[in-house]
C-alpha positions in Angstrom: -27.2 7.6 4.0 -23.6 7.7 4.7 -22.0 9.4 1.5 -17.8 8.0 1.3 -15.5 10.2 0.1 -14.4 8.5 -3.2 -10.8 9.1 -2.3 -11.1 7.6 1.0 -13.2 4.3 -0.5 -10.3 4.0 -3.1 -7.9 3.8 -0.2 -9.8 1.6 1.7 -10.9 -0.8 -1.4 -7.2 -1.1 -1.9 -5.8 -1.4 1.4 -8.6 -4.3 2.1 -7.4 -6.1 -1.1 -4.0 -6.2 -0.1 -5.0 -7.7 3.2 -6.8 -10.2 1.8 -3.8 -11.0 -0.6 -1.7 -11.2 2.7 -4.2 -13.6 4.5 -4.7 -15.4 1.3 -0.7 -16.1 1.0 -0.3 -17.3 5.0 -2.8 -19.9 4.4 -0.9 -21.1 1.1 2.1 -20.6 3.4 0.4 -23.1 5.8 -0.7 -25.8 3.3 2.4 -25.9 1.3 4.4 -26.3 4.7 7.7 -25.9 2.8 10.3 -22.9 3.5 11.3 -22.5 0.2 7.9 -22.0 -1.1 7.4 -19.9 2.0 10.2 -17.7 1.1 9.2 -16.8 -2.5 5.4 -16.1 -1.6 7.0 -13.7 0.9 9.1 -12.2 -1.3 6.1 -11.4 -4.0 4.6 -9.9 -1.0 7.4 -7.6 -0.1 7.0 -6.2 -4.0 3.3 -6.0 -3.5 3.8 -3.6 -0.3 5.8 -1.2 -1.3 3.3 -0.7 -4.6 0.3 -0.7 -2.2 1.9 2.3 -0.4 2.5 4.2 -3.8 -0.8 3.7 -4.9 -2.6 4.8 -1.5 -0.4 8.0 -1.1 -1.5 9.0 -4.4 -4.8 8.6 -4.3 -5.0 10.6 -0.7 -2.6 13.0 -2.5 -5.1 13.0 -6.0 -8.3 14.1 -3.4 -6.5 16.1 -0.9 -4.3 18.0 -3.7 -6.5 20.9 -3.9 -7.0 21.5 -0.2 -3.8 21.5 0.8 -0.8 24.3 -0.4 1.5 23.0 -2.6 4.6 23.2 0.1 2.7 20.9 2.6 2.1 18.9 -0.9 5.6 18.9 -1.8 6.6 17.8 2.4 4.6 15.0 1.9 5.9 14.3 -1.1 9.7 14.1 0.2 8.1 12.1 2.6 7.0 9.6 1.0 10.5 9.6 -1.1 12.1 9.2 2.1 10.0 6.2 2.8 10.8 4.2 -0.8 14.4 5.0 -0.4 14.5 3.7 2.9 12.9 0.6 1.4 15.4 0.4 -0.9 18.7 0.5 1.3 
């Protein structure tokens, strides 16, 4: 039997839940047919995205953390700094 790496199921498990969440809120998108109600949905999904990221990057970074030296650790790090403050401007 296939035997998932509990990081990588964590990831996954998340990253399929906020899928769902996103085809969940098109079709409430749909049957509401109103752009105001549109717009608010989408912007509780643009505060959901940005957490989604956070949360997968640290898990990956939780099971990789001791594979990896901590300078790569500390790149991806800045990376992923780089990423939110982009969000942000």
């Amino acid at each position: 039997m296939l035997e998932l790496d509990k990081a990588v199921l964590g990831m996954a498990v998340l990253r399929l839940l906020s899928g769902s969440t996103e085809l969940v809120a098109a079709a409430f998108m749909l049957k509401w047919n109103q752009i105001e109600k549109a717009l608010a949905l989408n912007a509780v999904l643009a505060l959901v995205g940005p957490l989604v990221l956070i949360t997968t990057t640290a898990i990956g970074l939780v099971g990789i953390a001791s594979a990896l030296p901590l300078s790569k650790l500390l790149l991806i790090l800045a990376g992923v700094a780089l990423v939110l403050i982009g969000l942000r401007a």
